[in-house]
MARTORMI-872323 format. One record per atom (N, C-alpha, C, O): residue in one letter; x, y, z. Coordinates in steps of 0.1 Angstrom, whole numbers, plus 5000, padded with zeros to 4 digits. Example, Ala and Ser with C-alpha at 12.3 -4.5 7.8 and 13.67 -1.06 7.14 Angstrom:
% residues 2
A513249435078
A512349555078
A513249675078
A514249675085
S512849785071
S513749895071
S512950005079
S513450115080
//
This chain:
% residues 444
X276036798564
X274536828566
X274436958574
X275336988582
X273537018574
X273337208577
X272937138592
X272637018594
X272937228602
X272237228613
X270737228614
X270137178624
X270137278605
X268837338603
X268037168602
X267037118608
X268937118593
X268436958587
X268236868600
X267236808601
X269236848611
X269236758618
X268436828630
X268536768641
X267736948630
X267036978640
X265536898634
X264636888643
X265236848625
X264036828620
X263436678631
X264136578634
X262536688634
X262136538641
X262936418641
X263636358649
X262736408627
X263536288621
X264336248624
X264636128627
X265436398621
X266636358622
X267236328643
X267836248649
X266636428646
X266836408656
X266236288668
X266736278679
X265036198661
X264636048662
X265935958659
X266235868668
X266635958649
X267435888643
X268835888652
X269535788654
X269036028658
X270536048664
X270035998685
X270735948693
X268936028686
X268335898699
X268535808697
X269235748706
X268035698685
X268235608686
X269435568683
X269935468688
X270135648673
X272435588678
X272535538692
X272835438698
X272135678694
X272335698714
X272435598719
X273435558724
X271535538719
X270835408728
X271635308723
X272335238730
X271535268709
X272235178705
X273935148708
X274435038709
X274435278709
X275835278718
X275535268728
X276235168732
X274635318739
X274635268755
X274335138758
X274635078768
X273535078745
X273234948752
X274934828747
X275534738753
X274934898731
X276434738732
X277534838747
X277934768756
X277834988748
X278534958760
X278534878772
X279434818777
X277034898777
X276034828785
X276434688788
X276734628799
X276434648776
X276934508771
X278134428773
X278434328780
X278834518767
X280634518769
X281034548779
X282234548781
X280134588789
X280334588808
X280034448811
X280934388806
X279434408815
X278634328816
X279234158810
X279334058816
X279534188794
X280334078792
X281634058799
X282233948800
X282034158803
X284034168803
X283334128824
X283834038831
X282334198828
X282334098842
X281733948845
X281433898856
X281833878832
X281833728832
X282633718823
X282333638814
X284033778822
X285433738815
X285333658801
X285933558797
X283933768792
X283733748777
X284133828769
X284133938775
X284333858760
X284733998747
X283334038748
X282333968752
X283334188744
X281734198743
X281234208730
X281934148722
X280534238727
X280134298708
X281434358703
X282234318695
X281334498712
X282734578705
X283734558701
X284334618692
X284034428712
X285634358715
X285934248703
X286934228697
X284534198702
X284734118687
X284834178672
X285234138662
X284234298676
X283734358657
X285434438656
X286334438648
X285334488666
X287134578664
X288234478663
X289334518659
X288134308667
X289234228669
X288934188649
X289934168643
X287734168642
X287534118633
X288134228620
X288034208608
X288434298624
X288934388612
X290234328608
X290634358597
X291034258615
X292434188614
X292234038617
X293033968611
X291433978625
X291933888630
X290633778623
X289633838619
X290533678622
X289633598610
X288433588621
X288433578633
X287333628606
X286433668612
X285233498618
X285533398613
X284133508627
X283533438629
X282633428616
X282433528609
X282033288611
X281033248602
X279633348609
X279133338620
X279233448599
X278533548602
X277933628591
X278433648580
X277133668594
X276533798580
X277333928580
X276734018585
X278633938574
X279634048569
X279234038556
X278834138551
X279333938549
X278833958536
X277834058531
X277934148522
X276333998542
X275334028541
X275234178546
X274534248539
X275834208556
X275934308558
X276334458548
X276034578548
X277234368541
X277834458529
X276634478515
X276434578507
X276134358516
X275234358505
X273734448512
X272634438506
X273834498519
X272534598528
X273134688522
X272534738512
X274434748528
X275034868524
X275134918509
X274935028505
X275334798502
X275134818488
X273634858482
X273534908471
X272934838489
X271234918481
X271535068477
X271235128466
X272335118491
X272635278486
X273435318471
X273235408464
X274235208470
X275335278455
X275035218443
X274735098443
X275135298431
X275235258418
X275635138414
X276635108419
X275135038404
X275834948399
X277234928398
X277934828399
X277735078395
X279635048395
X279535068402
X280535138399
X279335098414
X279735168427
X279534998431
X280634958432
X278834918433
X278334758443
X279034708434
X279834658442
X279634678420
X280934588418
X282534638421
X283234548425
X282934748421
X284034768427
X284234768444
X285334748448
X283334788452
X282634758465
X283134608468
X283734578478
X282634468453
X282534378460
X283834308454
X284234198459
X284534378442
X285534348444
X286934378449
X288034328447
X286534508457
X287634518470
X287234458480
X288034468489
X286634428482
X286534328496
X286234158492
X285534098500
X286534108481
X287033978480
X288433968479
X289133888484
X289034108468
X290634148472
X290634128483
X290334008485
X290734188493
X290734228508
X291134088512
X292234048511
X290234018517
X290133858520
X290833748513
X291133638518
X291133778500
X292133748495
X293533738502
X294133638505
X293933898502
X295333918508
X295233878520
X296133808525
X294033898528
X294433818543
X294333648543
X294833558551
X293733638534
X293933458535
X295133408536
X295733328543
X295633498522
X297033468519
X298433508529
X299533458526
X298333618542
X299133668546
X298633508561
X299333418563
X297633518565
X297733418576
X297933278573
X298033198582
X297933248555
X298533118551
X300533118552
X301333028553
X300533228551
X302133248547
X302933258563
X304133228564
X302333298573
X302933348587
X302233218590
X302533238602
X301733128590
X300933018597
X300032968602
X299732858605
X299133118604
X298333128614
X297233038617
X296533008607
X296932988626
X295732858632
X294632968626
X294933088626
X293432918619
X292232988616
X291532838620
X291832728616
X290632868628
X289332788629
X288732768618
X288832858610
X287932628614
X287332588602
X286032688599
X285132688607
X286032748590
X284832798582
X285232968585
X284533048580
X286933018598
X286633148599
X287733248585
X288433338588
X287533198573
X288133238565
X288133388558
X289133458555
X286733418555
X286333518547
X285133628557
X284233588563
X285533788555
X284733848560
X285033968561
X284334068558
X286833968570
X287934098566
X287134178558
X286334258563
X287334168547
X287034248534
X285534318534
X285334438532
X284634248537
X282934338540
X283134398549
X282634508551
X283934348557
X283934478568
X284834598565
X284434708568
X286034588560
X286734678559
X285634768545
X285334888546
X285234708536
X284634828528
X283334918537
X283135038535
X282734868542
X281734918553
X281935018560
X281135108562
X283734978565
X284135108568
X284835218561
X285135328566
X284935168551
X285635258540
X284735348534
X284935468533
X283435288529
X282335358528
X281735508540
X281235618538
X281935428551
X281935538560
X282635658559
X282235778558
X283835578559
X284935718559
X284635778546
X285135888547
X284135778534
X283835838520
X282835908528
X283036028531
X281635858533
X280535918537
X280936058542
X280536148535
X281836068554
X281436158560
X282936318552
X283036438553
X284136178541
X285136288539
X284936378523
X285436478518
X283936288518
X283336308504
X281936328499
X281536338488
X281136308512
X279636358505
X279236498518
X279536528530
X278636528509
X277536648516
X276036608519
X275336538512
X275636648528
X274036698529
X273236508524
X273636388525
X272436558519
X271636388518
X272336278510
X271836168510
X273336308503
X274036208497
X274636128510
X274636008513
X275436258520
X275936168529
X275336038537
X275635928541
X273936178539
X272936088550
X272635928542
X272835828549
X272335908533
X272135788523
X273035718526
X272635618532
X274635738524
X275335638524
X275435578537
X275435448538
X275635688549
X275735658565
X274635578570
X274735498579
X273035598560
X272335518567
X272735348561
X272835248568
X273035328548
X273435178543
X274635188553
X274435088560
X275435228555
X276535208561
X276235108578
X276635008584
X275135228578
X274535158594
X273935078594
X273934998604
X272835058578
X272334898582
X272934778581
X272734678587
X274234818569
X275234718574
X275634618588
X275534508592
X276434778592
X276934728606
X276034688614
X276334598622
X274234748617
X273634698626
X273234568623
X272734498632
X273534498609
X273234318613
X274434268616
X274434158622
X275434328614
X277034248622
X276734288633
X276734188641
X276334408640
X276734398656
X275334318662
X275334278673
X274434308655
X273134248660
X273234068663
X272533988670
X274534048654
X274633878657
X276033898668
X276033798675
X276733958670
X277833998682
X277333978691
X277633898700
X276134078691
X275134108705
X274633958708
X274833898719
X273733918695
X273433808700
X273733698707
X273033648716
X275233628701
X276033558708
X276233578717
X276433478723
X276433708725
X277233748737
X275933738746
X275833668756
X275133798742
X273733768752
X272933608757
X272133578765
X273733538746
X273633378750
X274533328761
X274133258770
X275833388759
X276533358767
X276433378784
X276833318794
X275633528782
X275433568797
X274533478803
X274533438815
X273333458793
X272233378799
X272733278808
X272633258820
X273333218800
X274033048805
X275233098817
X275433028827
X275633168816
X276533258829
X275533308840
X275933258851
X274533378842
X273733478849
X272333328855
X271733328866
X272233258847
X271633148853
X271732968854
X271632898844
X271932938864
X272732858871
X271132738870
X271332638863
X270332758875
X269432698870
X268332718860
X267832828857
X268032618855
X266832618839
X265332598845
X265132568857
X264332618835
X262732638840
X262432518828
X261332538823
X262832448823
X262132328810
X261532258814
X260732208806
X261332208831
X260232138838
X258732178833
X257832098829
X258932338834
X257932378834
X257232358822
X256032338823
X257932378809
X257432368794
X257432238794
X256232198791
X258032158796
X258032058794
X256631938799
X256131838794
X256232028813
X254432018812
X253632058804
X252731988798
X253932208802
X253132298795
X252632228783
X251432238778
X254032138778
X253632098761
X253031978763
X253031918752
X252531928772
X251831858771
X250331868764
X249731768759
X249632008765
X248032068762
X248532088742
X247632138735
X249432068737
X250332098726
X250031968720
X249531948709
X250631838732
X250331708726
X252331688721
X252631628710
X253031718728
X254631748730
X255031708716
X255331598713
X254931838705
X255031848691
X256731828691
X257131818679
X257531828701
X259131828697
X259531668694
X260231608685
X258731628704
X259031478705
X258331368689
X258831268683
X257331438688
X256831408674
X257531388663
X257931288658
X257831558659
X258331598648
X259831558648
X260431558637
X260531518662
X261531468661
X262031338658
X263231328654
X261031228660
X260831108657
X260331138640
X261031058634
X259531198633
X259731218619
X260731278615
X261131218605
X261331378618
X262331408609
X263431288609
X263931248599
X263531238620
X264531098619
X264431038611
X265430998605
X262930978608
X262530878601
X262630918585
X262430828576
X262831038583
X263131108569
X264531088562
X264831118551
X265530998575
X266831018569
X267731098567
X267231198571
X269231118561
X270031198562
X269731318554
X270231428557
X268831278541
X268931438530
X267631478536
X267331528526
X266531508545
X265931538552
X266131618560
X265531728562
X267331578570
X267531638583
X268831748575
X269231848580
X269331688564
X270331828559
X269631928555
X270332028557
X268131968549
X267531998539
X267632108552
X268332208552
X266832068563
X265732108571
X267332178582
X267232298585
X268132138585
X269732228591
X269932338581
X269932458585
X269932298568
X270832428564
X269532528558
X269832628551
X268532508561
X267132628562
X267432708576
X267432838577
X267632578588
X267632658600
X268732758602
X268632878607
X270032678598
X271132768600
X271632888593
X272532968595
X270332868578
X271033008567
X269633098566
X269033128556
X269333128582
X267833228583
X268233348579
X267533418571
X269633398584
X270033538584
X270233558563
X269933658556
X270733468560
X271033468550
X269433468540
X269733528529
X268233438540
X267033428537
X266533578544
X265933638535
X266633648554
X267033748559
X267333868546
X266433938541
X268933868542
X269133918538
X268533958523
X268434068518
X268233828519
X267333848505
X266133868503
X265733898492
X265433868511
X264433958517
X264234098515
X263334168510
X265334128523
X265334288527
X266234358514
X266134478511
X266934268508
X267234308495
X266434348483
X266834418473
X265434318485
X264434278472
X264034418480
X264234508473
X263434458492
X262534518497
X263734618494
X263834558483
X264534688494
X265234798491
X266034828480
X267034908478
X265434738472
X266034738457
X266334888446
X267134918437
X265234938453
X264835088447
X265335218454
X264835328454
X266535178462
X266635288473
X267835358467
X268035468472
X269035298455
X269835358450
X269335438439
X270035528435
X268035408431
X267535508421
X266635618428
X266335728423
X266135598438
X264835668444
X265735748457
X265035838463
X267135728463
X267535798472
X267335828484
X267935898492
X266335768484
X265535738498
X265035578505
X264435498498
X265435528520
X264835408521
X263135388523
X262435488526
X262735318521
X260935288524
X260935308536
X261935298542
X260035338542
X259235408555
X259535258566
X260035248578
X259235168558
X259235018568
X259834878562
X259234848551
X260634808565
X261334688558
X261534598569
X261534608581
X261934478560
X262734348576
X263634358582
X263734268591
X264634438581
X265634458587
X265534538601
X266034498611
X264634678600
X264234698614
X263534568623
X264034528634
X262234528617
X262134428626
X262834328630
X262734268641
X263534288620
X264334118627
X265634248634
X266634178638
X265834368635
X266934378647
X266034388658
X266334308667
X265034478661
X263934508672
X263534338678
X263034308689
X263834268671
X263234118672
X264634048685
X264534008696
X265334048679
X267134038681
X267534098692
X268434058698
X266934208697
X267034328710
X266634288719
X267434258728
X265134288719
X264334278728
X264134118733
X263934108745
X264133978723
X263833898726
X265233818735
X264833698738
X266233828738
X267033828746
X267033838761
X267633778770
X266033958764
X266034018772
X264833908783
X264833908795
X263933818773
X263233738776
X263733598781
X263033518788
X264933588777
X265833468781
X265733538795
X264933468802
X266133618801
X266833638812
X265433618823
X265533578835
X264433648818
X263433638824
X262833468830
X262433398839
X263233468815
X262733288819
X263633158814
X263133068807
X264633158818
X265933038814
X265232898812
X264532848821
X265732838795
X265232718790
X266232638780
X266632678769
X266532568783
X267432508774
X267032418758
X267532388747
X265832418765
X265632338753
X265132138755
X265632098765
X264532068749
X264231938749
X264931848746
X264831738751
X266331908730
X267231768734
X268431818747
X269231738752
X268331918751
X269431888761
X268331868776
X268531788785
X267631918777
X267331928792
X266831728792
X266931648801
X266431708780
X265831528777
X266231488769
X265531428761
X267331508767
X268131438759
X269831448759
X270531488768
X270531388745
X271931408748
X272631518743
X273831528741
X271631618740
X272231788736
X272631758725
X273031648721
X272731868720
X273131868705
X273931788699
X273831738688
X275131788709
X276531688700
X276231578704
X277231518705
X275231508707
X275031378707
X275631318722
X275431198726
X276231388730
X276531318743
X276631458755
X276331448766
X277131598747
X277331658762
X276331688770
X276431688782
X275031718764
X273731708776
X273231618787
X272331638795
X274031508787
X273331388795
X273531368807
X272831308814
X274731438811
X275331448825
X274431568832
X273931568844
X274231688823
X273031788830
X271731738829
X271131748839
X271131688819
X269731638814
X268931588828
X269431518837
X267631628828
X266631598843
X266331418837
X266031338846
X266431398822
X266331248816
X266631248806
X266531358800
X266931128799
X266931098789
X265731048778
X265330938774
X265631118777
X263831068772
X263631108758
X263231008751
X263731228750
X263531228740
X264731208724
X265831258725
X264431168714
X262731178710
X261731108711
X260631128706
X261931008719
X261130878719
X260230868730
X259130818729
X260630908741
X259930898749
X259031048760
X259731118767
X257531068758
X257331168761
X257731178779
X257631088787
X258131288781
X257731348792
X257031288809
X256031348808
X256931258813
X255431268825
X255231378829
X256031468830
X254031378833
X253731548836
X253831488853
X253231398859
X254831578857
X255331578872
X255331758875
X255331848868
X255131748891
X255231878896
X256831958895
X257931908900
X256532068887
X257432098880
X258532208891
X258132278900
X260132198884
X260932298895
X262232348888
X262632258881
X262832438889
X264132508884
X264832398887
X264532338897
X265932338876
X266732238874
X267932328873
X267832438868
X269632268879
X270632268876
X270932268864
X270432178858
X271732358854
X272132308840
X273932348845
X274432378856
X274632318831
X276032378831
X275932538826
X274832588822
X277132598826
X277732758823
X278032788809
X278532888805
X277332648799
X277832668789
X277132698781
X277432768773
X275432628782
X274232608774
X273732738772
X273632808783
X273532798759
X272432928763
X271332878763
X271032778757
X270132958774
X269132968777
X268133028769
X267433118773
X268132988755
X267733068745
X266433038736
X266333058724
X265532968746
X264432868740
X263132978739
X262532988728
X262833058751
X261533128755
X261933248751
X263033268755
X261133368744
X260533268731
X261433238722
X262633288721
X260733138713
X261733098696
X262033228690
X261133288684
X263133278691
X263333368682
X263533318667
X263433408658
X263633218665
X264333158650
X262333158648
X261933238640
X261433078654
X260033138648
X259733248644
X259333278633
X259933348660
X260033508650
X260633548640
X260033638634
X261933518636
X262333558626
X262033518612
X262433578602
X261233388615
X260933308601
X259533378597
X259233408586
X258633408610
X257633458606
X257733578600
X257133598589
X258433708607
X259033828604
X258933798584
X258433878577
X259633678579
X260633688565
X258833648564
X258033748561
X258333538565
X257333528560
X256233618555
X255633608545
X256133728568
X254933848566
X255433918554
X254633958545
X257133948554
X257234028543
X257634008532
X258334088526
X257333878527
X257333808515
X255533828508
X255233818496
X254933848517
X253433838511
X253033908503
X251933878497
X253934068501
X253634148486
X254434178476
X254534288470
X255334018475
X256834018464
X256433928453
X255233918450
X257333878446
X256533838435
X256433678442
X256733658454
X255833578432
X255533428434
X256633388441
X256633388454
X257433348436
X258533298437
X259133318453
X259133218461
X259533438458
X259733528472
X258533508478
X258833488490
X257433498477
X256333448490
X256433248493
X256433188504
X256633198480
X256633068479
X257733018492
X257732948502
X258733088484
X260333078496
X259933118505
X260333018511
X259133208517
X258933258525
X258133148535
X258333138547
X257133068526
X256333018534
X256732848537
X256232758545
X258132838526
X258832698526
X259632748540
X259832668549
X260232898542
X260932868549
X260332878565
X260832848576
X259532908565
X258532918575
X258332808580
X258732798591
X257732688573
X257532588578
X258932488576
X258632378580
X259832498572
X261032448573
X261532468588
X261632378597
X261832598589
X262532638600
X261332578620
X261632538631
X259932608613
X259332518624
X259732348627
X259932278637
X259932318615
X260232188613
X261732158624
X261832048629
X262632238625
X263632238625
X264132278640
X265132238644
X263132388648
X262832438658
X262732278666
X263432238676
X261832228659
X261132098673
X262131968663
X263131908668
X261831958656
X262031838650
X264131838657
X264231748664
X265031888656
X266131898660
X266031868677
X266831798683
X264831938684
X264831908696
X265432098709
X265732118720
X265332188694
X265632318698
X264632368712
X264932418723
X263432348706
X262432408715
X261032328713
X260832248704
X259932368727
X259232318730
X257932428719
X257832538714
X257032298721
X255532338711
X254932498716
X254332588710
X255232498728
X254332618734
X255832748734
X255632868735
X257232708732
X258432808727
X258132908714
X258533018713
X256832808699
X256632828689
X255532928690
X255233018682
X254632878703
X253532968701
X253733078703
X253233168696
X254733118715
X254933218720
X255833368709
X255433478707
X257133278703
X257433328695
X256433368681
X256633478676
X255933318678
X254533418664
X254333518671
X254633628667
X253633488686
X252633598687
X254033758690
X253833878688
X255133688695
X255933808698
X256833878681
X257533978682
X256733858675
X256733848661
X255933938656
X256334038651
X254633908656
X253233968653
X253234108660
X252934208654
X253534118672
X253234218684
X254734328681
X254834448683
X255234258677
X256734368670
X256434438656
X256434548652
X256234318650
X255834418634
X254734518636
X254934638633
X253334468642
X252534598642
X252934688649
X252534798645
X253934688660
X254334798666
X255634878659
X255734998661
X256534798649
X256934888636
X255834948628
X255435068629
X255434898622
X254234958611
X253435028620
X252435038613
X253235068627
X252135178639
X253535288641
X253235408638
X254435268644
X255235388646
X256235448632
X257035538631
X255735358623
X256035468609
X254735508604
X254735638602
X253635458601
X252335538602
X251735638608
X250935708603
X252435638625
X252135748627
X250835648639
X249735608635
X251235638655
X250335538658
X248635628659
X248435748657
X247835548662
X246435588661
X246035438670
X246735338673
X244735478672
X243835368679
X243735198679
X243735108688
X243735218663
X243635018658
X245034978663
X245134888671
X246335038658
X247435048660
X247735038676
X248634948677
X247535068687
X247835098698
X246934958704
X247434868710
X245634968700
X244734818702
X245834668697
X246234588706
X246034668689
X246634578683
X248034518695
X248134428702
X249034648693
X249834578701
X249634568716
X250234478722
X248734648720
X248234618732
X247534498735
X247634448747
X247034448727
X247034278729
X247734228726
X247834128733
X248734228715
X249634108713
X250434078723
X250633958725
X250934188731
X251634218745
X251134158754
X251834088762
X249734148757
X249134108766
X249033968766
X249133898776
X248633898752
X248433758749
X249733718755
X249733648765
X251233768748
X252633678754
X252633698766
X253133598771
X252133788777
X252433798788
X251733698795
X252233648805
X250133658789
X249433578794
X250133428793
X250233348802
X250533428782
X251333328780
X252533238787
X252633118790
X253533358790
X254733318798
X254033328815
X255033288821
X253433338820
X252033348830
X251733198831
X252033138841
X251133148817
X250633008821
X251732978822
X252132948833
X252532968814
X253832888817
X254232848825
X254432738827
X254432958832
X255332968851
X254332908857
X254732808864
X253332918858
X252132888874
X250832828869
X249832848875
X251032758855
X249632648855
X250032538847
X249132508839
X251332478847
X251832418838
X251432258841
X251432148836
X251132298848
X250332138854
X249332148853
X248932038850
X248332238853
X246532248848
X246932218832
X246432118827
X247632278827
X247932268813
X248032128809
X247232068801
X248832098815
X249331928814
X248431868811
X248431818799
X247231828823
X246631748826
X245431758822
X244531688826
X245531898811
X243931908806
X244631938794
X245032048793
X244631858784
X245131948772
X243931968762
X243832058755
X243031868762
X241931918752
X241032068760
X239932118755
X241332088766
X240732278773
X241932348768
X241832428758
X243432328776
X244432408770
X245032418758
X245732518755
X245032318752
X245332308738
X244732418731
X245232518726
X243632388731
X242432478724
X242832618724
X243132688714
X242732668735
X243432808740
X244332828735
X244132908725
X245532778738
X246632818732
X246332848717
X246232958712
X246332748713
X246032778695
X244532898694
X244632988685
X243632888700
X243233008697
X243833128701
X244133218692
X244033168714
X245433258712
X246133338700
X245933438695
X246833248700
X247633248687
X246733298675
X246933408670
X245733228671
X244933268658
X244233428662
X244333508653
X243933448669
X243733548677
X244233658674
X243633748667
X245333668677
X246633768672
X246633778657
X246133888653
X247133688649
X246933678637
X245533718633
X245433768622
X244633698638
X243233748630
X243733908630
X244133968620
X243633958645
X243934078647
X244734188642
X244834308642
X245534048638
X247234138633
X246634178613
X246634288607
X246334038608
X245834058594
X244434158591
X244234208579
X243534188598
X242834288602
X242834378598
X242534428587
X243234428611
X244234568611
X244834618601
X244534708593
X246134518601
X247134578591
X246334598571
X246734658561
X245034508571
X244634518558
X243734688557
X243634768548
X243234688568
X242734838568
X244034948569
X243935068569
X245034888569
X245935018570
X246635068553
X247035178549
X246634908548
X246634928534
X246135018521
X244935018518
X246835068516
X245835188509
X245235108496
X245835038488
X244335128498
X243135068485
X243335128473
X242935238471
X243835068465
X243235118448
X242435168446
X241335098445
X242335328441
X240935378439
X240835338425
X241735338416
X239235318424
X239135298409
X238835398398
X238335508399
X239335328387
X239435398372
X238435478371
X237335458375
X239035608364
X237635698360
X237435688350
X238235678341
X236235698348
X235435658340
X235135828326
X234635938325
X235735738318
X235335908307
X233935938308
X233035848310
X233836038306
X232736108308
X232236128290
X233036148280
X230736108291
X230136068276
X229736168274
X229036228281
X230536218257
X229436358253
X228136328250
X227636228247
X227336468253
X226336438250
X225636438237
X226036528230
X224836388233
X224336358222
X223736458215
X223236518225
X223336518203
X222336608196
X221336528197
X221036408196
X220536668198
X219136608201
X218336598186
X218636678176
X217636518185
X217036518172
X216236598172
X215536638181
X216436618153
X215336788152
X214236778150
X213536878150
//
């Protein structure tokens, strides 16, 4: 690419944001290695050889593929099932211990990077830039779940005590929706509670087909669209991390109950109480947890993200909104009903969801007024929010038909504001012109 090209805004928007994105996984990879963890780096560079974690490599690869020709995405996918092939078979033949499920992945990564190296030793000028950018949205959902993991880990490292007292009031003005939905999904039995796990657990994967469909056109048209789901669910993935740190929560079946695997929570747990038994609303205080739990409740990211798939399923065909809105309310289902997170974790998560997307779509438009209004409250509402949280969680409690109400208007609030807006930002169908009628002879 000429110099002249990468002087342009754009380009030079684009090579800031690398920037940052390398200072923050280094950032990271400090930070993990001083609580004696791999960081992002330490894992994506050990996975090129060594079996990779159950993760989106696949998916990854299948982003990268929007950029290339039909033969270009079958020879793509079948060098990297080769790939994984020969490594399955080289760590079956030497012996090697592989943990269950870490079999396949090698191979999406290695073409990812092979594509790269084509990028920059075989293309010129915008062909390259095309490929380097699929190349990068690849890698940015592999290093985005690295990051993730690793930023769980610190949470549960960097804080020693949890805040769930406090939600655990809070959800009271809620009417404690975990404890509910948790006692029904039970009562649904085993093909229920499988239905409603492998929705929660294959988000990234609903994720990916999503943003597939939304960039379907980017290998004939050579260009990506202005705005898609993949910026937002990584901006989502970034930033909402950084919220853990702020306010550490474990969650309702471990903090009141026996944590996930059915017994290790109970020895940290403040009680044993759910799903069956609600809460008392007591004056609430930072609880002791263990070094192991992430603190990864406030807000729901798994809401934002379902919401995220949801918003941008609403102008695909039937089929892709239908899925969007099953998995929406699946993945809620699955949030409380599992015992993940608290009723007021869900609220919080929409509105930070809502307050991200308009602030993607305002900074590819080009922001303006409504735009700057918009996220300016959505910001404001979560802030209000984690606010009650901390310092009225007992007014909350103890009044829920006043705070209930709130809360959920709140919430609808944003969403009025958010669907609003963003429909005035939509460009309208101008209508058909109308032929114009000759005029008639006049009679003689």
């Amino acid at each position: 690419m000429e110099f002249g090209a990468w002087s342009r805004p754009r380009a030079i928007l684009w090579t800031a944001a690398g920037a940052v994105t390398l200072g923050f996984l280094i950032t990271l990879e400090i930070v993990a290695r001083h609580y004696g963890l791999r960081g992002p780096i330490t894992e994506q560079v050990r996975e090129v050889v060594f079996a990779p974690k159950p993760g989106p490599l696949y998916g990854g690869l299948a982003l990268t593929m929007v950029v290339l020709t039909w033969r270009q995405r079958f020879i793509a996918a079948g060098a990297a099932v080769g790939i994984d092939i020969v490594f399955v078979l080289m760590r079956w033949a030497i012996g090697a211990e592989v943990p269950e499920g870490h079999f396949f992945g090698n191979g999406a990564l290695w073409v990812m990077l092979g594509c790269a190296v084509i990028a920059v030793t075989r293309r010129t000028g915008r062909e390259r830039a095309l490929l380097l950018k699929g190349v990068g949205l690849g890698l940015l959902l592999v290093a985005g779940r690295k990051t993730g993991d690793v930023w769980l880990l610190i949470t549960s490292k960097a804080h020693p005590t949890v805040l769930d007292p406090y939600l655990a009031a809070a959800d009271h003005a809620l009417g404690n929706p975990s404890w509910l939905v948790g006692r029904l999904l039970n009562a649904t039995g085993p093909v229920g509670i499988h239905v409603v796990h492998t929705v929660y657990a294959q988000l990234a994967v609903a994720a990916v087909v999503v943003a597939a469909y939304q960039l379907r056109n980017v290998a004939a048209e050579r260009r990506f669209p202005r705005h898609h789901l993949v910026r937002t669910f990584l901006v989502i993935g970034l930033l909402g991390p950084a919220i853990y740190m702020i306010f550490p929560v474990v969650g309702p079946v471990f903090a009141y109950g026996p944590g996930a695997s059915g017994t290790g929570g109970v020895q940290w747990a403040v009680a044993d109480l759910w799903p069956h038994t609600p809460p008392p609303i007591a004056v609430p205080h930072p609880v002791p947890y263990d070094a192991i739990t992430p603190r990864n409740c406030m807000p729901s990211l798994h809401t934002a993200w379902a919401t995220a798939i949801f918003i941008h399923t609403r102008k695909g065909p039937r089929t892709l909104r239908y899925a969007g809105t099953f998995w929406l309310i699946a993945t809620l289902t699955a949030t409380l009903g599992f015992g993940y997170h608290y009723g007021v974790d869900l609220v919080a998560g929409a509105v930070f969801a809502l307050t991200i997307e308009a602030a993607m779509r305002s900074f590819d438009r080009g922001w303006d007024r409504s735009g700057i209004r918009l996220v300016a409250y959505g910001t404001t509402v979560f802030a209000a929010l984690l606010a009650a949280y901390r310092y009225l969680p007992m007014e909350m409690g103890r009044n829920p038909w006043v705070f209930g109400p709130l809360l959920l208007l709140a919430l609808a609030s944003v969403i009025y504001g958010y669907v609003r807006t963003t429909n005035l930002w939509d460009p309208k169908p101008a209508p058909a012109r109308q032929p114009e009628s000759e005029p008639q002879p006049e009679p003689v």
